[in-house]
C-alpha positions, 0 to 999 in steps of 0.5 A, spaced: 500 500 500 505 504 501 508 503 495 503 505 491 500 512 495 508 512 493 507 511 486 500 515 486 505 522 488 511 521 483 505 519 478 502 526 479 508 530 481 510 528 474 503 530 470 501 536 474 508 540 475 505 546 471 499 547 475 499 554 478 495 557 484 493 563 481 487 567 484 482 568 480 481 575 479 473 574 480 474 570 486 477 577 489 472 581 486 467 577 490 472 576 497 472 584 496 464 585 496 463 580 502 468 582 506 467 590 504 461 591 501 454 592 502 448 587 503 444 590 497 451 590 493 452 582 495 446 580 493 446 582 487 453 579 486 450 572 489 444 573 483 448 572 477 451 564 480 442 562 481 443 560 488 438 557 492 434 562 497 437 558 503 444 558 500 442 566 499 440 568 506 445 563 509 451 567 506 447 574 508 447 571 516 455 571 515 455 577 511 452 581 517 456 578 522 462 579 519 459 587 518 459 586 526 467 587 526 471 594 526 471 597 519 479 597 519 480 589 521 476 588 515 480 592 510 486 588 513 482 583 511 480 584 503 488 587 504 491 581 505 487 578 500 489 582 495 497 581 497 496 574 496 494 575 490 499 580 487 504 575 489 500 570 485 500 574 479 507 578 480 511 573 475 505 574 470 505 580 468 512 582 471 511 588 475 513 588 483 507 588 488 510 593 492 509 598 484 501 597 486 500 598 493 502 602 499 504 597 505 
């Protein structure tokens, strides 16, 4: 058994060395939009995946508990967020992410 788990890695080290961890540029906007923005502003965002209702209103639960935090830790938050993606997309486009952002 151990020897075919062993096998099963190498096997996908050796297929899958090109996969990277990219953020999706959307995933932000819509990170930045929960952490950030508004209840309007997230349930319109949240209209275009057809989400059940239930599944709506279970993320509108989160959302007022996450507005319950000081405005500041949660633009440290979408911050961090939009660092890790920078970082991410650095080596695609070549620019340094201390050009983008102040810190």
């Amino acid at each position: 058994m151990k020897l075919v788990a062993s096998f099963l890695l190498i096997t996908l080290a050796l297929c899958f060395y090109d996969a990277d961890a990219t953020a999706c540029p959307e995933y932000v906007k819509e990170a930045n939009i929960f952490i950030l923005g508004t209840e309007t502003q997230l349930r319109v965002s949240l209209a275009k995946f057809n989400a059940p209702p239930e599944a709506v209103e279970a993320k509108i639960l989160v959302k007022r508990c996450v507005d319950k935090m000081d405005k500041a830790d949660r633009e440290r938050f979408a911050e961090v967020l939009v660092i890790s993606f920078l970082f991410y997309i650095e080596p695609l486009f070549g620019y340094a992410v201390s050009d983008k952002i102040s810190l």
